[in-house]
C-alpha positions as CSV (number, residue, x, y, z in Angstrom):
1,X,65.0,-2.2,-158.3
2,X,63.5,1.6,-157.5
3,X,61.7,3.2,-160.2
4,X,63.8,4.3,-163.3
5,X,62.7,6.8,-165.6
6,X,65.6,5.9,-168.3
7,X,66.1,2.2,-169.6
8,X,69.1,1.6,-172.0
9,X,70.2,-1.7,-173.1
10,X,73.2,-1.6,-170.7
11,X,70.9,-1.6,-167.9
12,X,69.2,-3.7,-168.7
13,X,71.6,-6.3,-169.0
14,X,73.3,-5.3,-166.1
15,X,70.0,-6.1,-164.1
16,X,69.6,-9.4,-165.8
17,X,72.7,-10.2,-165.1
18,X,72.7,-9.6,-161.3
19,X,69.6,-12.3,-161.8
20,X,71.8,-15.0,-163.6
21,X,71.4,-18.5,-162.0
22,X,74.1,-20.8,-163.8
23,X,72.1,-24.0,-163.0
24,X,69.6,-23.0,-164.1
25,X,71.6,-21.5,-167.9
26,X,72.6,-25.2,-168.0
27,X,69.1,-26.4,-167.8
28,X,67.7,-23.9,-170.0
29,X,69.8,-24.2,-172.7
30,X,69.4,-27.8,-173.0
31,X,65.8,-27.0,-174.0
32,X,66.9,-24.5,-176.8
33,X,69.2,-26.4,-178.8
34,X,71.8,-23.5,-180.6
35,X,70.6,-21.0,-178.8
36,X,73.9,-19.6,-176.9
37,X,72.9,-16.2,-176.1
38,X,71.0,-17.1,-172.5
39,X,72.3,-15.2,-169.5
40,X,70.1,-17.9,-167.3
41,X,67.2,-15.9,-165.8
42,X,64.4,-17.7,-164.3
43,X,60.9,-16.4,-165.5
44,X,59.2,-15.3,-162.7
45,X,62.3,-13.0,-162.0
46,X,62.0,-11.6,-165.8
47,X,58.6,-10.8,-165.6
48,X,58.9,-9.0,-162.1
49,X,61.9,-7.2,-164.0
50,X,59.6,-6.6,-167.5
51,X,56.8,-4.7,-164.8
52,X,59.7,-2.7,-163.7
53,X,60.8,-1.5,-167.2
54,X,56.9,-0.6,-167.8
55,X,57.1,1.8,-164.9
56,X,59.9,3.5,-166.9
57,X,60.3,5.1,-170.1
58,X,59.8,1.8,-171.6
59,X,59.2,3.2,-174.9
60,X,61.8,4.9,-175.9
61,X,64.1,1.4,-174.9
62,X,61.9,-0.3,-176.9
63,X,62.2,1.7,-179.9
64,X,65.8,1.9,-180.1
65,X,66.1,-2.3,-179.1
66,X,63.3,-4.1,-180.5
67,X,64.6,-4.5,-184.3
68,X,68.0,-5.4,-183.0
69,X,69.1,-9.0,-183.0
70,X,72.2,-8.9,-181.1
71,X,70.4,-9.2,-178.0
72,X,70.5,-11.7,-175.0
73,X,67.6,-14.5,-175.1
74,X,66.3,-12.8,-171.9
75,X,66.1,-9.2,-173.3
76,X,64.2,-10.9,-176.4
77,X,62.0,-12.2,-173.5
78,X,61.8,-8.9,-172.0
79,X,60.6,-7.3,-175.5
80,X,57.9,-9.7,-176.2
81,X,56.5,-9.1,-172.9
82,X,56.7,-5.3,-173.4
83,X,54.8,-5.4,-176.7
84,X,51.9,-7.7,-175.7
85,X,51.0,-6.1,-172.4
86,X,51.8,-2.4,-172.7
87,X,49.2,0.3,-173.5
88,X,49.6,0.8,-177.0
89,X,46.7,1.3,-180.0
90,X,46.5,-0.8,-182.3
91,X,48.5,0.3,-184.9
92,X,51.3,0.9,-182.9
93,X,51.7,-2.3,-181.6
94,X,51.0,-4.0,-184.9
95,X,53.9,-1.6,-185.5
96,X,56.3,-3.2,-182.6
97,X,55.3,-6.9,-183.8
98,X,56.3,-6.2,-187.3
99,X,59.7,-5.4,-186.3
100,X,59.7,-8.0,-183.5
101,X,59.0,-11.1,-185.3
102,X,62.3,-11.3,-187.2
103,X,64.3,-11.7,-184.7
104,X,62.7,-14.7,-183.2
105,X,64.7,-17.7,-183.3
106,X,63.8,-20.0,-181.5
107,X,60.5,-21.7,-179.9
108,X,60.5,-20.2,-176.4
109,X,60.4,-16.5,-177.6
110,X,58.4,-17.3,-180.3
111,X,55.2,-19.1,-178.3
112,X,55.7,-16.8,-175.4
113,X,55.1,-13.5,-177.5
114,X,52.2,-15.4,-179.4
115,X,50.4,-15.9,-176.0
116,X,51.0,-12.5,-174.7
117,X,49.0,-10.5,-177.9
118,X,45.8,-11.7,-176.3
119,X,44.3,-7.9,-177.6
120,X,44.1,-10.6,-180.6
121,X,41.2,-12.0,-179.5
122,X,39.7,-8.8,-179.4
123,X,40.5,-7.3,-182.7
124,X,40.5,-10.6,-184.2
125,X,40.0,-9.8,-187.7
126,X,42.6,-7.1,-187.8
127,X,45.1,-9.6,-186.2
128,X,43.9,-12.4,-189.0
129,X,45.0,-10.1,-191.2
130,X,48.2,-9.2,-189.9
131,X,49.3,-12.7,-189.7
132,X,48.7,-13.5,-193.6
133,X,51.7,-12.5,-194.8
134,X,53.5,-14.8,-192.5
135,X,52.5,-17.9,-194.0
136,X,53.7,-16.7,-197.5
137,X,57.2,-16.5,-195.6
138,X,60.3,-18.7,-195.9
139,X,61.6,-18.0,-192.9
140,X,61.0,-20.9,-190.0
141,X,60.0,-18.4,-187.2
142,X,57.7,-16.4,-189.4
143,X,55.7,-19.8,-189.5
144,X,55.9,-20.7,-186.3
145,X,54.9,-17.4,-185.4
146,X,52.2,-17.5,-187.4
147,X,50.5,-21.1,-186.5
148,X,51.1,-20.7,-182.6
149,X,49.1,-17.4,-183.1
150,X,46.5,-19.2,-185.0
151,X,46.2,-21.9,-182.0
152,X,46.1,-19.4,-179.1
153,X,43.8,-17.2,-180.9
154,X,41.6,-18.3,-183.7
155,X,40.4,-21.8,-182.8
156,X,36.6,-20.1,-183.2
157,X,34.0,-21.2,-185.5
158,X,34.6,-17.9,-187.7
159,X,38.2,-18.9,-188.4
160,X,38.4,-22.2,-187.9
161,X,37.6,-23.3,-191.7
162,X,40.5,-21.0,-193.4
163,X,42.9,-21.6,-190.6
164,X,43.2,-25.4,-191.3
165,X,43.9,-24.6,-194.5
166,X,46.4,-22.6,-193.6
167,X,48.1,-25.4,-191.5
168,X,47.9,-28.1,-193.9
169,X,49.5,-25.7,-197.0
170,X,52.8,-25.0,-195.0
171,X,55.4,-26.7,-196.5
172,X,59.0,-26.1,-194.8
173,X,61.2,-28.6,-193.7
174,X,62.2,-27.1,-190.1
175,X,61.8,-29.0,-187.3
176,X,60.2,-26.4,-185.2
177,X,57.8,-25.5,-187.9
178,X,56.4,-29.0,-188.3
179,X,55.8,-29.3,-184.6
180,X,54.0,-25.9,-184.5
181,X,51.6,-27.1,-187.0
182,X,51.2,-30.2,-184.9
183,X,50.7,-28.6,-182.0
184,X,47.9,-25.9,-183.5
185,X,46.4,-28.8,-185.5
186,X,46.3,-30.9,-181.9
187,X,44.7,-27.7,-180.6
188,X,42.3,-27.3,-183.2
189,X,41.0,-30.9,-182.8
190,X,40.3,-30.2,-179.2
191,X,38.2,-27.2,-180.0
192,X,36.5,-28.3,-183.3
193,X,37.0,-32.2,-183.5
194,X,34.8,-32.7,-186.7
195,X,36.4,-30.2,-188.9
196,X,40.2,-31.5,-187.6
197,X,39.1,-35.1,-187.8
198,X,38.2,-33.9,-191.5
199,X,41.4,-31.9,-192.2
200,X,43.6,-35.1,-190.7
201,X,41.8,-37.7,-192.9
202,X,42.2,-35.9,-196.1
203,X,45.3,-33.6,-195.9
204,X,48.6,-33.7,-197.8
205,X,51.2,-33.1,-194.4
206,X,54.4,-34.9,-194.8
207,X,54.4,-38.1,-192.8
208,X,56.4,-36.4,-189.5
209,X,53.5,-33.9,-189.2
210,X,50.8,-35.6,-189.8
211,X,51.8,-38.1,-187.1
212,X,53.2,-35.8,-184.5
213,X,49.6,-34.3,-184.7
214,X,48.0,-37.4,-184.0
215,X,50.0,-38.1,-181.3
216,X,50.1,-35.1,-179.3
217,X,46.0,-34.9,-179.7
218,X,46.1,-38.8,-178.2
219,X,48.4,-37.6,-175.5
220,X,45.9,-35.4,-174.7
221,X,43.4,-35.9,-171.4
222,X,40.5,-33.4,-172.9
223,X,40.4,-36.0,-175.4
224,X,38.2,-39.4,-175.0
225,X,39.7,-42.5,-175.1
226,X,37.7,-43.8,-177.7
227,X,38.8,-40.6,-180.0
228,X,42.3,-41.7,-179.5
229,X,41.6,-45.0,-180.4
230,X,39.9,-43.9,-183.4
231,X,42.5,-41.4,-184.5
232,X,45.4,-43.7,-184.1
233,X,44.3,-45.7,-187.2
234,X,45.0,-42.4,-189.0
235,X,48.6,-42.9,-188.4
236,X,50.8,-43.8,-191.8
């Protein structure tokens, strides 16, 4: 597609849909259980079309779409990848993420926008505290959101501490939360063993957590064997 100066919703879901593979809808939405708003787009294809909106007015799209949640899984897609690698300052991208996050509902937008805000790991303490709200939330995606972004970007010694405690104080009964704890709490042990191996031995995670961390650190290969042997007498 040629430059465009103007991008409106309808085209971009005209463009998307010229990109529709049905296959691969079928495949996809078997990995995102509920989710019934995928047109079937493969990635590669969506980010080549996401670089095309950025040589557009990609802003004023993104201002009138990015609150809205009536939107196709691959616009949502779209969105995140907008927001995490345009040139924006810091506020006003903090700005877009706020209204973003919301409308996340299921894992694959949600860990795909969390590993796009690499600026994170520059501004790191203005991120930290960005993200604190979100683990006072109810809402499932607010805490996924908010441990995948702890596990792709604060796995450091200055964080590291507070953001186990973080973890291990989320209580919410969603599947998809418990395994993004697991999952950050698997990453964590990977970058700071002795404080995880702490956090696992003592911590109050229900049983389905506690044992899904263990296991995907053990399924790990930048773990040692004898680590995993050791680890899987943690499991209740």
């Amino acid at each position: 597609m040629s430059k465009m100066d103007c991008w409106t919703k309808d085209k971009l879901q005209a463009e998307l849909k010229a990109l529709q593979d049905l296959k691969y809808q079928k495949f996809h939405s078997s990995l995102l259980p509920g989710v019934q708003n995928i047109i079937g787009v493969r990635m590669p294809l969506i980010r080549k079309l996401a670089k095309e909106v950025l040589r557009g007015d990609w802003q004023a799209y993104l201002n009138t779409e990015v609150s809205k949640k009536n939107t196709y899984y691959e616009e949502d897609i779209i969105q995140a990848l907008l927001i995490g690698t345009s040139k924006l300052s810091l506020p006003e991208r903090h700005a877009y993420i706020k209204a973003f996050v919301p409308k996340i509902n299921n894992w694959a937008v949600c860990d795909l926008f969390c590993s796009t805000l690499k600026e994170a790991q520059r501004y790191p303490q203005e991120y930290w505290q960005m993200l604190m709200p979100y683990f006072n939330s109810t809402n499932a995606y607010d805490l996924r959101f908010a441990s995948v972004m702890l596990l792709n970007h604060f796995t450091g010694d200055e964080f590291v501490e507070e953001a186990l405690k973080l973890l291990a104080a989320i209580k919410h009964e969603d599947y998809y939360v418990k395994m993004g704890i697991a999952w950050a709490i698997s990453i964590f042990y990977i970058k700071q063993p002795q404080l995880t191996l702490k956090l696992i031995k003592q911590n109050n995670l229900d049983d389905f957590t506690h044992n899904k961390a263990i296991q995907k650190i053990r399924e790990s290969f930048r773990v040692s064997n004898e680590d995993k042997e050791m680890l899987n007498r943690f499991k209740r």
